[in-house]
C-alpha positions as CSV (number, residue, x, y, z in Angstrom):
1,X,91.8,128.4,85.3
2,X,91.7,128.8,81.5
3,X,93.0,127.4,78.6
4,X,96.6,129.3,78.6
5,X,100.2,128.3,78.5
6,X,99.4,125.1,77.2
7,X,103.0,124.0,76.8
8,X,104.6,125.9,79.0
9,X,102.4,123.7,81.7
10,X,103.0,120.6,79.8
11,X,106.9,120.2,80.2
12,X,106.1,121.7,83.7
13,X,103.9,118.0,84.0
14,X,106.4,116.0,82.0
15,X,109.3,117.6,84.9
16,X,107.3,116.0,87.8
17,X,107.0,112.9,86.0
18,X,110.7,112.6,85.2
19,X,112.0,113.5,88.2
20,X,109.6,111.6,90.1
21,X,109.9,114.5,93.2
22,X,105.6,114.8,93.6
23,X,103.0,112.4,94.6
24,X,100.0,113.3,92.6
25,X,97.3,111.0,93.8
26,X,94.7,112.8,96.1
27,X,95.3,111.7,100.0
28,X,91.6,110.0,99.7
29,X,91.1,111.3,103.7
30,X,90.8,115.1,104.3
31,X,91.9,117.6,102.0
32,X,94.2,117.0,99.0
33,X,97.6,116.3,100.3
34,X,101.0,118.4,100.6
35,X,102.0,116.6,97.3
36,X,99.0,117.3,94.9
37,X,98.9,121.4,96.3
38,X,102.7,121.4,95.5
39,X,102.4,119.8,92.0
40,X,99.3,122.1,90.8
41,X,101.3,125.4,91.9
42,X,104.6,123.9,89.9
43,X,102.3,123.3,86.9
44,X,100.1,126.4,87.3
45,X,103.1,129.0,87.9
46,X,106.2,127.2,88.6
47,X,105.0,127.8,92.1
48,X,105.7,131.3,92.7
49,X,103.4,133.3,94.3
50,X,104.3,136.8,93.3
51,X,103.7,135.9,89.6
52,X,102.2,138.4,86.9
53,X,102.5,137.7,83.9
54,X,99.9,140.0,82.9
55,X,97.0,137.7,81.6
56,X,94.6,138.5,83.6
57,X,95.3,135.3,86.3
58,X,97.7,135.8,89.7
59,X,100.3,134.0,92.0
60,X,100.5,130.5,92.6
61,X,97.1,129.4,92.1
62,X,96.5,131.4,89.3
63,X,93.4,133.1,90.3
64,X,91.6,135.3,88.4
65,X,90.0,138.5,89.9
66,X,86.3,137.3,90.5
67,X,87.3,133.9,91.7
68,X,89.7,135.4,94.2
69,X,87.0,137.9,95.4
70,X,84.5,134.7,95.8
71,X,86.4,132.7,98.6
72,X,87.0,136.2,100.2
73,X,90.6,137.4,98.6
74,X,91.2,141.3,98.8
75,X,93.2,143.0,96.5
76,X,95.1,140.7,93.8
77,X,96.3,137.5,94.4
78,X,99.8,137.7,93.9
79,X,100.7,141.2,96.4
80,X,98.6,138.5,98.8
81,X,100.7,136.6,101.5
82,X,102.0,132.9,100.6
83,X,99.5,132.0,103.8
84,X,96.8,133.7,102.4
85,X,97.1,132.2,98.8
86,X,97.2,128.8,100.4
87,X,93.7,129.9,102.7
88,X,91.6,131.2,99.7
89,X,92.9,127.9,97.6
90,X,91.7,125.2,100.1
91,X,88.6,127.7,100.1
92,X,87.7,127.7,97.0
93,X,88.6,123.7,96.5
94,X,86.1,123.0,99.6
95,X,83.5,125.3,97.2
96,X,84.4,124.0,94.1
97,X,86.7,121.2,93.9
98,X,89.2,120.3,91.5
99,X,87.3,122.1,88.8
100,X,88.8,125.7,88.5
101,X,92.1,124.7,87.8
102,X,93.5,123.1,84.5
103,X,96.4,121.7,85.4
104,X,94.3,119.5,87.9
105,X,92.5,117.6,84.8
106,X,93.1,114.5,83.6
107,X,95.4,115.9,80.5
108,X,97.8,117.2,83.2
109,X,97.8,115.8,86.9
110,X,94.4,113.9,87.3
111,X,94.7,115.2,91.0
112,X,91.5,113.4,92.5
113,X,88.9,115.0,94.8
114,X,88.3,113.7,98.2
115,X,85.4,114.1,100.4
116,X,86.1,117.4,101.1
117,X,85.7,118.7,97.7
118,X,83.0,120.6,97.0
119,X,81.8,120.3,100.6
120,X,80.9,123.9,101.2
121,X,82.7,123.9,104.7
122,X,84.9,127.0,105.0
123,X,88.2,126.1,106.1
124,X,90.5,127.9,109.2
125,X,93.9,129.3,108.6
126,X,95.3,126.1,110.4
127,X,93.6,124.1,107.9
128,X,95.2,125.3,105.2
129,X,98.9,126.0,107.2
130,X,100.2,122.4,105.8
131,X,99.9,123.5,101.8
132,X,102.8,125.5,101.3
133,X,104.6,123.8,104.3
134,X,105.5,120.1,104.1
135,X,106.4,119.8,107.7
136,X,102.9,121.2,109.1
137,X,100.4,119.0,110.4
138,X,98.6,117.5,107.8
139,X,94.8,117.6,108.5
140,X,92.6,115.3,110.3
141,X,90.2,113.1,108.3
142,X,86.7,114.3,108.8
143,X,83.6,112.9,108.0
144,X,82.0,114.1,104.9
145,X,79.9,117.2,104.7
146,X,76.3,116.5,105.1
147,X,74.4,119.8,103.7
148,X,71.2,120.9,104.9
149,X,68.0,119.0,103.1
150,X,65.5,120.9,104.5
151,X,61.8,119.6,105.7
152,X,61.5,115.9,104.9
153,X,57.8,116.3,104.7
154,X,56.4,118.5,102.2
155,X,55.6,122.1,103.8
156,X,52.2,123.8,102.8
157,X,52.2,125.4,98.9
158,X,52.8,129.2,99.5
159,X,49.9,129.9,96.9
160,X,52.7,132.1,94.8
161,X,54.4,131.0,91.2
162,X,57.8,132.1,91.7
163,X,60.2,133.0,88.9
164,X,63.5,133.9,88.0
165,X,64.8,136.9,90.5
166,X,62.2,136.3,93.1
167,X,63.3,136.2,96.4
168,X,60.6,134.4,98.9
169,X,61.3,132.3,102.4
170,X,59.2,129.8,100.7
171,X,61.9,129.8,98.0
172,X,64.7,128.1,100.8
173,X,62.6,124.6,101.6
174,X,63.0,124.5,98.0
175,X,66.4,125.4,97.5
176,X,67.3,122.8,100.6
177,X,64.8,120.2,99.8
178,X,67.9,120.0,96.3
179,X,70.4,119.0,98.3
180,X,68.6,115.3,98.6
181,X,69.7,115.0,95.6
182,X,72.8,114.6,92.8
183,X,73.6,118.2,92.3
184,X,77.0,119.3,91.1
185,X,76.7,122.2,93.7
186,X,75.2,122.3,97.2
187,X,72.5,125.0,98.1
188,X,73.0,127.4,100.9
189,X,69.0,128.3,101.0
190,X,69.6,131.9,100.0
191,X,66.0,132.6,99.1
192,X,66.6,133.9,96.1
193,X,65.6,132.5,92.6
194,X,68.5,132.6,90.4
195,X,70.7,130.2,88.2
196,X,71.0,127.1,90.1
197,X,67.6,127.4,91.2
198,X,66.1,127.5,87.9
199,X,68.5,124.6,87.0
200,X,66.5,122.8,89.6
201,X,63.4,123.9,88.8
202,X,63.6,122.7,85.1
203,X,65.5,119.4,86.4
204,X,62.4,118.5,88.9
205,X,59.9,119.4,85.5
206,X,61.4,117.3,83.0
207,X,62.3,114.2,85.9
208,X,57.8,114.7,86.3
209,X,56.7,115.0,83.3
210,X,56.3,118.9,83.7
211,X,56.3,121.8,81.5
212,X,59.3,122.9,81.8
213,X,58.8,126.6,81.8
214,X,61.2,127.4,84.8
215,X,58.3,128.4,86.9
216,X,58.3,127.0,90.3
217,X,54.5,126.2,90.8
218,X,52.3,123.8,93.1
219,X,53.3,121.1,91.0
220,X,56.7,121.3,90.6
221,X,56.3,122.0,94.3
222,X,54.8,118.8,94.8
223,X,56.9,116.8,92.2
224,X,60.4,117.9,94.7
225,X,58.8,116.3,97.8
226,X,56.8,113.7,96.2
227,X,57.9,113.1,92.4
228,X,60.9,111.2,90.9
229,X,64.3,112.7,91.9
230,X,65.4,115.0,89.4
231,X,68.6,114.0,87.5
């Protein structure tokens, strides 16, 4: 989850290659397979679960405090449950895909994301039973997650230039209306103007022609319904 252990990890990699025990392309179905969770925990901490080595990053996964907290972990990662470790990983892969993790790069395993990555569905305990078990069901294939767009017709201006911190209803047909497009995240419709919205704002200006001052006003309004897609 951070540059760390750099060698350590790489002779962890170069042992799966050599003894040939992991598969470490992604299943290409429903959720990583058996094979890529197993090789990421070897490479991230040897795949034990109760690790500390003091750095700031706990058990199998390595999780850091704030990313454990995000997917819903309580206390620290490694005093957690194998079970639960395994829960809050497929969690946070369905939120974020491959991305948190270093050992999941190209430089180490090249583990590739499926169509659940980054899907924003929130997995069940049974979903995530199979990771630290290789004889558990592995899970279905699933069509992939279609996130809420939002009116398809543009909805009325609200008559109000909203900026960073705002928090507005009208601010959600905006936030949906995004996830027509190529974002790197999906939005929940939250209502509330903050990072990724101004992202989007200043993506949907500069696509238009816009000033791109970040304030969401009738014509960036306009532009997301009726302009060119943002980039």
């Amino acid at each position: 989850m951070s540059t760390r252990r750099v060698v350590a990890r790489a002779v962890a990699v170069a042992a799966l290659v050599i003894t040939a025990q992991l598969t470490v392309i992604g299943s290409g179905t429903a959720d990583p397979s058996y094979d890529d969770w197993a090789a990421l925990r070897m490479c991230e901490s040897s795949d034990r679960y109760d690790i500390n080595t003091g750095n700031g990053y706990f058990g199998a996964y390595q999780f850091d405090l704030p990313t454990w907290r995000s997917v819903g972990g309580k206390g620290r990662p490694d005093r957690a449950s194998p079970a639960e470790q395994d829960y809050r990983a497929l969690y946070l892969y369905r939120m974020r895909g491959w991305q948190p993790w270093e050992c999941a790069n190209e430089h180490f395993l090249d583990l590739q994301e499926d169509a659940d990555a980054r899907s924003g569905v929130v997995p069940s305990y049974e979903d995530s039973a199979y990771i630290g078990d290789p004889n558990a069901p592995q899970p279905e294939p699933r069509p992939p997650y279609e996130p809420d767009t939002g009116p398809d017709t543009m909805p009325p201006w609200p008559g109000v230039v909203y900026t960073y911190g705002d928090c507005a209803t009208a601010l959600r047909d905006f936030q949906l209306r995004m996830n027509a497009y190529d974002f790197p995240y999906t939005f929940s419709g939250s209502g509330c103007y903050y990072d990724q919205t101004e992202e989007a704002v200043l993506a949907v200006q500069r696509a238009n022609g816009i000033n791109d001052s970040g304030k969401l006003g009738p014509e960036t309004w306009r532009a997301a319904w009726e302009g060119n897609p943002p980039n």
